[in-house]
NUMIDREN-395899 format. One record per residue (C-alpha): x, y, z; residue in one letter. Coordinates in Angstrom, 2 decimals. Example, Ala and Ser with C-alpha at 12.3 -4.5 7.8 and 13.67 -1.06 7.14 Angstrom:
BEGIN
[[12.30; -4.50; 7.80]; A]
[[13.67; -1.06; 7.14]; S]
***
This chain:
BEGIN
[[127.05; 22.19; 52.91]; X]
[[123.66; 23.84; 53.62]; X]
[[121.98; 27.02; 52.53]; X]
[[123.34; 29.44; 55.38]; X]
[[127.09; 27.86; 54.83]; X]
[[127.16; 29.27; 51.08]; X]
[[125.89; 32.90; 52.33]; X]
[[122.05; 32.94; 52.01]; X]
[[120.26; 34.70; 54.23]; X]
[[117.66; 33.01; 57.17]; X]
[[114.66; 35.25; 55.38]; X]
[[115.48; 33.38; 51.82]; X]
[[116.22; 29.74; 53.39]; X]
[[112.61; 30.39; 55.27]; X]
[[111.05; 31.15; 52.32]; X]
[[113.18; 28.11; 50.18]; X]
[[111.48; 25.69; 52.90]; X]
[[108.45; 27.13; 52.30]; X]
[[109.10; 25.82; 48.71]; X]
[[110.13; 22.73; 49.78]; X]
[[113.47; 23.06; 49.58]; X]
[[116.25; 22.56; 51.93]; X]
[[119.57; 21.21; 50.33]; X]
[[121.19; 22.87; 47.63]; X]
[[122.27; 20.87; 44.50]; X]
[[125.56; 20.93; 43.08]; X]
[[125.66; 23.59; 40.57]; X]
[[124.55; 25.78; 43.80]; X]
[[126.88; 24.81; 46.31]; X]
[[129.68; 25.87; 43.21]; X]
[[127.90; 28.71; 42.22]; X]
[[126.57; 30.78; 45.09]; X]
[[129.75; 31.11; 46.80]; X]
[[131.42; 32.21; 43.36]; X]
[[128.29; 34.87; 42.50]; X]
[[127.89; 36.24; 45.71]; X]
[[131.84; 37.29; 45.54]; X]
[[130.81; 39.25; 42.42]; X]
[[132.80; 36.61; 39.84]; X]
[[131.89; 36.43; 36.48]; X]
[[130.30; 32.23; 35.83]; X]
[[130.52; 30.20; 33.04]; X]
[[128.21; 26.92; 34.12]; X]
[[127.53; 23.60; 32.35]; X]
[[124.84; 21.75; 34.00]; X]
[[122.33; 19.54; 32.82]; X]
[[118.88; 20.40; 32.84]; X]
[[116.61; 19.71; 35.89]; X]
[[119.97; 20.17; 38.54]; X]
[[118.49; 23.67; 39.77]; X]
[[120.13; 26.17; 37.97]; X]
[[117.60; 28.73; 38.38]; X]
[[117.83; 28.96; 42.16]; X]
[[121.97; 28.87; 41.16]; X]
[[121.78; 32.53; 40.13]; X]
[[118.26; 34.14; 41.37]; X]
[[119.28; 32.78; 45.06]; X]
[[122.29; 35.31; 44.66]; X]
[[120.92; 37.98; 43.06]; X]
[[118.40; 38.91; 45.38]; X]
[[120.49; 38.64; 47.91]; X]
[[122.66; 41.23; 46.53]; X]
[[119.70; 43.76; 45.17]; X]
[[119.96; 45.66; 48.19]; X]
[[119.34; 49.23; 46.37]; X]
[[116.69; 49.40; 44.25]; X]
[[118.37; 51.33; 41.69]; X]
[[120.15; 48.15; 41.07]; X]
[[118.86; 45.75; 38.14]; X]
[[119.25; 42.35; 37.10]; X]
[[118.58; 41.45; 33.63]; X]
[[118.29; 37.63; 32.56]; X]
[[117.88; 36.48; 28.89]; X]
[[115.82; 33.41; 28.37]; X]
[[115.20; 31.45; 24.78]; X]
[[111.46; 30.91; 25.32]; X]
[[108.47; 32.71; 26.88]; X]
[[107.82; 29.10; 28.93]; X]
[[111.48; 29.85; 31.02]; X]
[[110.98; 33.15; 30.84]; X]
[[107.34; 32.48; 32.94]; X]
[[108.86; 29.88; 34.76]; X]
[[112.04; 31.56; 36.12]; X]
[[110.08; 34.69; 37.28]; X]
[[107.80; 32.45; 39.31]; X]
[[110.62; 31.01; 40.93]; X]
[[111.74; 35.06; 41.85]; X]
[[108.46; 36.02; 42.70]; X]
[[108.34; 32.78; 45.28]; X]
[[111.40; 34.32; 46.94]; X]
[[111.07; 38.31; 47.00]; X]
[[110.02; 39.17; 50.32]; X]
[[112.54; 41.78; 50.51]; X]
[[110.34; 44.40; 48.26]; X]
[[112.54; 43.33; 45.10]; X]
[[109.74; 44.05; 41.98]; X]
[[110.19; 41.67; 38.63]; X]
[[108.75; 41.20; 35.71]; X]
[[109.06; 38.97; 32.10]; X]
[[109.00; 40.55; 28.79]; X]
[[108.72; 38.71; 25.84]; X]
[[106.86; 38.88; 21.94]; X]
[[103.09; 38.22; 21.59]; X]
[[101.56; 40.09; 24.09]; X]
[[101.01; 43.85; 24.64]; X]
[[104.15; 46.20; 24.42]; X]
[[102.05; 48.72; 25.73]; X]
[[101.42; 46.41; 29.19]; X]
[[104.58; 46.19; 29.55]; X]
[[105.94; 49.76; 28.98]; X]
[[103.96; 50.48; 31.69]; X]
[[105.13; 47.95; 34.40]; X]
[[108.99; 49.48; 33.24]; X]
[[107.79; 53.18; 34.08]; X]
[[106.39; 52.10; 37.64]; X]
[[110.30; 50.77; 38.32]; X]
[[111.54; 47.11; 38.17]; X]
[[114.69; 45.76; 39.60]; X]
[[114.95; 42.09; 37.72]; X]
[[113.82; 41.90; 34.04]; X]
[[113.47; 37.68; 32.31]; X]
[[112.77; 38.20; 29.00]; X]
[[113.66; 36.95; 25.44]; X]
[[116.07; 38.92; 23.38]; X]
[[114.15; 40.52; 20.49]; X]
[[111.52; 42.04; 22.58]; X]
[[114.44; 43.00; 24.91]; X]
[[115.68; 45.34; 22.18]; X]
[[112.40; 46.50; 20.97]; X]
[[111.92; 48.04; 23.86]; X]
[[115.42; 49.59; 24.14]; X]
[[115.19; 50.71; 20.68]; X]
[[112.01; 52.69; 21.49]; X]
[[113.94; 54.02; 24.50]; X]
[[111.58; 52.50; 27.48]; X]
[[113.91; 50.38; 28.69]; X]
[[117.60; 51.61; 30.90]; X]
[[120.40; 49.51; 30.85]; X]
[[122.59; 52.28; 32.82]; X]
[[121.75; 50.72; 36.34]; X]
[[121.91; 46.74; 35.18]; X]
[[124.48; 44.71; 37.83]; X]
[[123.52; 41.04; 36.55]; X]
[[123.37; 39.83; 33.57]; X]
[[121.83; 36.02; 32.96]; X]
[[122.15; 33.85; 29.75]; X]
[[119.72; 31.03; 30.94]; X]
[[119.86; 28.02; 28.86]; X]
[[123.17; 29.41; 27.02]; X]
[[122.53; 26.46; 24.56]; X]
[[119.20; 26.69; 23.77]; X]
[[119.38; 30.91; 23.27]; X]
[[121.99; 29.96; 20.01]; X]
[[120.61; 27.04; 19.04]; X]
[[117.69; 29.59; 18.20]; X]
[[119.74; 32.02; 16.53]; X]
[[119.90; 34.16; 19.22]; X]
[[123.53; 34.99; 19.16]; X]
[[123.89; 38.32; 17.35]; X]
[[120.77; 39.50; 19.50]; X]
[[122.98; 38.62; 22.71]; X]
[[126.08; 40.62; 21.56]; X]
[[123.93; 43.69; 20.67]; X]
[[122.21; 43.58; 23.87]; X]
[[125.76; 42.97; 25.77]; X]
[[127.03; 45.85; 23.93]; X]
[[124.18; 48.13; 24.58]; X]
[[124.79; 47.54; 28.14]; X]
[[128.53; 48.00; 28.37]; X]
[[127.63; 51.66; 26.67]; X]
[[124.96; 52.18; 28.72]; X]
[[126.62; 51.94; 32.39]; X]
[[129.58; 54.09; 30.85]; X]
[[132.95; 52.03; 32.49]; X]
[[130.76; 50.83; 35.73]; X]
[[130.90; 47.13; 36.46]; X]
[[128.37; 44.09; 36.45]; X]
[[128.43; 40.43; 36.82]; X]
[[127.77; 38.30; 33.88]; X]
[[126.14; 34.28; 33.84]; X]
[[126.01; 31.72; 31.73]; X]
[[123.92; 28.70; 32.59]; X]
[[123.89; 25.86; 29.70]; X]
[[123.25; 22.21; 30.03]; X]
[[126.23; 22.29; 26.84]; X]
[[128.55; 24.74; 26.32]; X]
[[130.38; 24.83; 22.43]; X]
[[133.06; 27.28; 20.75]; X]
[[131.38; 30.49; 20.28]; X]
[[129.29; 30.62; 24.11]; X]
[[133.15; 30.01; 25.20]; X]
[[134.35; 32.51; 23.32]; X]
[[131.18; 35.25; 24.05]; X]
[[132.08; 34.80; 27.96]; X]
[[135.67; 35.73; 27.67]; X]
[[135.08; 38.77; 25.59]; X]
[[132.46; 39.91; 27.95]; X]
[[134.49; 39.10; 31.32]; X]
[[137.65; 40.17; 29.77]; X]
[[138.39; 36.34; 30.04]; X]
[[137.95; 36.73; 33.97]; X]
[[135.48; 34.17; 34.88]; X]
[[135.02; 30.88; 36.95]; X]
[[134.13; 28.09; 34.67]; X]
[[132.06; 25.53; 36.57]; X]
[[131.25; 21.89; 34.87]; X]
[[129.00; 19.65; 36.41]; X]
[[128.02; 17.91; 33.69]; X]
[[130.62; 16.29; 31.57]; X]
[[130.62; 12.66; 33.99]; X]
[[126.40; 12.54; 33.14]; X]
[[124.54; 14.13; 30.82]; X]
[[121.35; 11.57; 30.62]; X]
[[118.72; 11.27; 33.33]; X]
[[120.12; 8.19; 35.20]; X]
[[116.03; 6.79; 35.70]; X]
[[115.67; 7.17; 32.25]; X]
[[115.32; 3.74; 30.31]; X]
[[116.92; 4.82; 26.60]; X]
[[115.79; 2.49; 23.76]; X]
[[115.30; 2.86; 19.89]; X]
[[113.95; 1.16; 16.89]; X]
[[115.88; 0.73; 13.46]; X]
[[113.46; 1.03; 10.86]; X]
[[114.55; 0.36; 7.49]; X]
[[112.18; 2.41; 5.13]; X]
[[110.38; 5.81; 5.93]; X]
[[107.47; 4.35; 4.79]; X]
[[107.25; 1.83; 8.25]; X]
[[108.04; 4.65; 10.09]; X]
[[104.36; 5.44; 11.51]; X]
[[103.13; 1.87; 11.31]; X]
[[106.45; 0.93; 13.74]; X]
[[105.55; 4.03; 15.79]; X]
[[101.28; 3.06; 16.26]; X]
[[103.19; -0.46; 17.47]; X]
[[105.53; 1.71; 20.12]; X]
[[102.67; 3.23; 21.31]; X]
[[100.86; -0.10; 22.10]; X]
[[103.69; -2.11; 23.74]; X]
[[104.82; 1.19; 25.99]; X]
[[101.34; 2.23; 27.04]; X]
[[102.21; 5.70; 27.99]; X]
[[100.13; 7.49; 30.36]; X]
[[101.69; 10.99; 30.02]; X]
[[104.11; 11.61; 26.76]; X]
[[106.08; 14.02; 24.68]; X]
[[106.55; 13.30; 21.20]; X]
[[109.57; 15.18; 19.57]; X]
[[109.62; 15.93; 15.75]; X]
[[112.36; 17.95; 14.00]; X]
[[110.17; 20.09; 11.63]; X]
[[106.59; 22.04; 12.29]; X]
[[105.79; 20.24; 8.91]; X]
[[105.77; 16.89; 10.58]; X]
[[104.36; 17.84; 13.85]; X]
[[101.27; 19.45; 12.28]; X]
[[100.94; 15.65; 9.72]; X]
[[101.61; 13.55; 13.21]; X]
[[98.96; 15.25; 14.26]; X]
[[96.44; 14.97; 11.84]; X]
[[97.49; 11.16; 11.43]; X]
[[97.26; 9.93; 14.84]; X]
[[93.93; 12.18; 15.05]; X]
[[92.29; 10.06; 11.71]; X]
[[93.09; 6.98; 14.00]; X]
[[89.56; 5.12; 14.69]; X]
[[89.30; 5.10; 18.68]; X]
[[92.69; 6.69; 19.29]; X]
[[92.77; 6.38; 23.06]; X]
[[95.26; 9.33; 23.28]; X]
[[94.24; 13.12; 24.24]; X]
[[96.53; 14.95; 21.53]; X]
[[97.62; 18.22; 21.26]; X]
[[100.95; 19.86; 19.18]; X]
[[102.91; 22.89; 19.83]; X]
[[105.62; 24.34; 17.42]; X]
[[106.68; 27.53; 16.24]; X]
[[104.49; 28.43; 14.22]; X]
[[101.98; 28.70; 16.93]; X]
[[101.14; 32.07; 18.65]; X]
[[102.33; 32.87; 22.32]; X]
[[98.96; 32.76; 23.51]; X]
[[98.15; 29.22; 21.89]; X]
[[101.23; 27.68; 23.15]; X]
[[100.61; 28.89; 26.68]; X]
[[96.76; 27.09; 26.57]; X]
[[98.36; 23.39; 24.99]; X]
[[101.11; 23.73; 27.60]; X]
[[98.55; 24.92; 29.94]; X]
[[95.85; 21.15; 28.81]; X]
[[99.28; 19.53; 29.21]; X]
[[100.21; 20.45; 32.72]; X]
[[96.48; 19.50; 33.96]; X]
[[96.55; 16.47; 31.71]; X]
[[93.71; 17.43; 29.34]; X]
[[96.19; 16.55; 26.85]; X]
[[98.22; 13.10; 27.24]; X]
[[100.46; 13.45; 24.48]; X]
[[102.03; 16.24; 23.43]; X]
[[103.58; 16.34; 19.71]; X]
[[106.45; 18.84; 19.68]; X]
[[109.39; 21.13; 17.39]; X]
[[112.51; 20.96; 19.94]; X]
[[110.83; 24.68; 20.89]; X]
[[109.49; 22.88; 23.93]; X]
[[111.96; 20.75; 24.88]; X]
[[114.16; 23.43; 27.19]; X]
[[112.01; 25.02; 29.77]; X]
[[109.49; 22.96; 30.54]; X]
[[108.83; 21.63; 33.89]; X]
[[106.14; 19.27; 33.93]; X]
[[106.14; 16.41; 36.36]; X]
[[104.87; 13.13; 35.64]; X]
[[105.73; 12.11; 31.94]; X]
[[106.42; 9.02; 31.62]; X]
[[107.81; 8.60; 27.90]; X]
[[109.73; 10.82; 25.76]; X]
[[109.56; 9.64; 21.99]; X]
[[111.62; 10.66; 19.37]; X]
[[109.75; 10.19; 16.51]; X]
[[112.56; 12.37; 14.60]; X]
[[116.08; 11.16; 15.46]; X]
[[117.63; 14.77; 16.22]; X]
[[120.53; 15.83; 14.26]; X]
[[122.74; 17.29; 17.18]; X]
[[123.15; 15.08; 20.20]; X]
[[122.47; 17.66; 22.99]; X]
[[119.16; 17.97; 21.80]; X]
[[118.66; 14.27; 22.49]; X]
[[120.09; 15.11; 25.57]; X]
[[117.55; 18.34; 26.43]; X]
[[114.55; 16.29; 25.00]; X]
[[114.72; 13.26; 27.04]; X]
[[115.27; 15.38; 30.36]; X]
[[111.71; 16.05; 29.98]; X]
[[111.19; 12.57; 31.84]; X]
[[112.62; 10.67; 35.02]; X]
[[112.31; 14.18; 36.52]; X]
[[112.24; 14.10; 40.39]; X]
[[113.57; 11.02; 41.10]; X]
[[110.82; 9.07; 38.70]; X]
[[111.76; 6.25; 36.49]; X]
[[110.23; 7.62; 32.58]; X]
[[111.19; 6.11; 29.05]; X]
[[112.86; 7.50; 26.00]; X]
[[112.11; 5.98; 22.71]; X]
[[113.73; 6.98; 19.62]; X]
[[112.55; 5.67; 16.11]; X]
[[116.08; 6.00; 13.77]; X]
[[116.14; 5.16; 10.10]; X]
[[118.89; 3.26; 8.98]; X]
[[119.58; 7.04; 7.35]; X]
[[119.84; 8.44; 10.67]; X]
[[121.85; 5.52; 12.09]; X]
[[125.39; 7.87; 12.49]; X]
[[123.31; 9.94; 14.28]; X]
[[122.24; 8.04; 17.21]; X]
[[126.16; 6.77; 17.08]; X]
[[126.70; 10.41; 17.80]; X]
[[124.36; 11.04; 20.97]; X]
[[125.54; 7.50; 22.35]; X]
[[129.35; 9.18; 21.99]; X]
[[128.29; 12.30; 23.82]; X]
[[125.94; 10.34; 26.52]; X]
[[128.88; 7.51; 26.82]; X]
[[126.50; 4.80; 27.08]; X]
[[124.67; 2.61; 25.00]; X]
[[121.36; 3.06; 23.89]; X]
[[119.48; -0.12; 23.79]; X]
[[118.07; -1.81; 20.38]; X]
[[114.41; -2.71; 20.39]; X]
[[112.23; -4.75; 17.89]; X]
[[109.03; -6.30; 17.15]; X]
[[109.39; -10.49; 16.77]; X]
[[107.92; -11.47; 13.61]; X]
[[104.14; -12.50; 13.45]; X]
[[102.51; -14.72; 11.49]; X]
[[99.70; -13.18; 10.95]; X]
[[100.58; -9.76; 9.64]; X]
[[97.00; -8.22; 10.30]; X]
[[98.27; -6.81; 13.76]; X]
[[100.69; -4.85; 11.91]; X]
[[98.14; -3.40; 9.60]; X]
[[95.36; -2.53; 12.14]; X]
[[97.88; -2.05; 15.43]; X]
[[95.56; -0.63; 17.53]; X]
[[94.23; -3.83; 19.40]; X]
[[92.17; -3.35; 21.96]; X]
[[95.18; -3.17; 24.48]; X]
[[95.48; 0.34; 23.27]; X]
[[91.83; 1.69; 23.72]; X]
[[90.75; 3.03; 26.96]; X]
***
């Protein structure tokens, strides 16, 4: 099945090769088709398949008025930028877009509205600030997008969703549009949100109950038995794995920032830190992920804010320093790696606390995560100074 089969124009599969890409994946070959028919779409795909292309390829097709709009709802500023990109690679038709999100100017983008935009990828509560204040129609949207369905509750984005779903079911007053959800998991109440919103008319589409883990990822973890070994065990990770490019997930911004700071007092730390969380501005989270993409940073402490939407090629390791507590963020963290068809790494460091846990994300994943250890050594000095020279560049 190739682009033109599935009903995408030879002006968009130009433009796709242009991009590099010539094949659609999976969750494309079942969801154009289904889109393009004007069906509602309920996806579960795991992250990297190409879900973006999955609903932008169709809705530009179908924008053939400009008083039509698409409006898709993304959890962070990062997807948000990244999804528009992928829009503004393929608009050739005239089609004008534009993000809006918290942090930046209102004003900027009250202005961009007023000169007319046909597809709007922004985060909810900026969304509705801008309704509230009345610069921003809903009465001409046709598409609506949840992208990364997960990942927009997960942040307690929920009750922002249904108010913005509501606003636009009064807004277009009894005139139709097509809503999509795209999640790499899909629980209870995103079930439940499509079917109220569709009037339980919708295609459900699962691609990713058979494999949710990267298949090139090696999965490994540690059992430590006292907190207090913790960052000792983790210095001794660090030395064995040698990773060139890494992401190392916390669970709180408390111990992201005291990572930080630790690994930082480390005499000759060979590493090029940085840490993003939420308690970071807009602006500073764009420049770290900005260091990280060019590799002015090597290792990248992070709150599970950055572990949807990021696509950054070449890491090689994804530690979990912080054993998450629900096991589709293990899933969405590690995805970070192998991506492209490269072999990467995914370290976890679990307390014997935090031992049901891991049980949990091996249940989802159906596979066995593989136990590491250190052997023994008899002279314990390596485990108080760890950094041997192995480490330093």
């Amino acid at each position: 099945m190739n682009f033109k089969q599935l009903g995408i124009s030879e002006q968009t599969i130009a433009e796709l090769k242009q991009m590099d890409i010539t094949s659609p994946t999976p969750v494309q070959v079942k969801a154009l088709p289904v889109i393009l028919k004007g069906g509602h779409v309920m996806a579960q795909s795991k992250t990297g398949t190409g879900k973006t292309l999955a609903f932008t390829l169709p809705i530009l097709e179908q924008l053939e008025f400009l008083n039509n709009e698409a409006l898709i709802l993304a959890p962070t500023r990062e997807l948000a930028k990244q999804t528009n990109k992928v829009i503004k690679g393929l608009k050739s038709s005239g089609v004008k877009s534009m993000t809006i999100y918290g942090g930046v100017s209102i004003e900027r983008q009250i202005k961009k509205l007023e000169a007319g935009v046909n597809i709007i990828v922004g985060t909810p509560g900026r969304i509705i600030d801008l309704y509230k204040r009345r610069k921003l129609d809903f009465s001409n949207v046709r598409f609506v997008v949840l992208d990364e369905g997960d990942r927009l509750f997960d942040m307690g984005f929920a009750p922002d969703i249904k108010y913005i779903l509501n606003a636009i079911d009064k807004s277009i007053k009894g005139k139709k549009y097509q809503f999509m959800l795209f999640s790499a998991t899909l629980d209870y109440e995103m079930r439940q949100l499509v079917q109220d919103f569709t009037k339980n008319k919708f295609e459900f589409l699962d691609l990713s109950r058979d494999e949710l883990t990267v298949g090139n990822t090696f999965q490994a973890y540690y059992l430590i038995n006292l907190f207090e070994q913790k960052y000792r065990t983790f210095l001794r990770v660090l030395r064995r794995e040698s990773p060139k490019i890494s992401l190392v997930f916390v669970n709180t911004k408390k111990t992201a920032n005291w990572l930080y700071n630790k690994l930082r007092s480390e005499r000759k730390f060979k590493y090029k830190l940085g840490v993003i969380s939420g308690s970071l501005s807009q602006n500073q989270r764009e420049e770290i992920l900005q260091k990280f993409r060019t590799h002015k940073i090597d290792m990248l402490i992070a709150t599970d804010v950055a572990a949807r939407g990021l696509d950054i090629d070449n890491i090689t390791h994804v530690f979990n320093y912080d054993v998450p507590k629900y096991p589709d963020v293990y899933v969405h963290r590690i995805g970070r790696t192998s991506r492209m068809n490269k072999r990467g790494a995914a370290i976890t460091l679990c307390l014997k606390d935090d031992y049901e846990f891991l049980c949990k994300i091996e249940g989802l994943i159906d596979k066995e995560i593989i136990k590491k250890s250190f052997k023994k050594q008899k002279d314990t000095s390596e485990f108080h100074n760890p950094f041997a020279r192995r480490m330093y560049g």
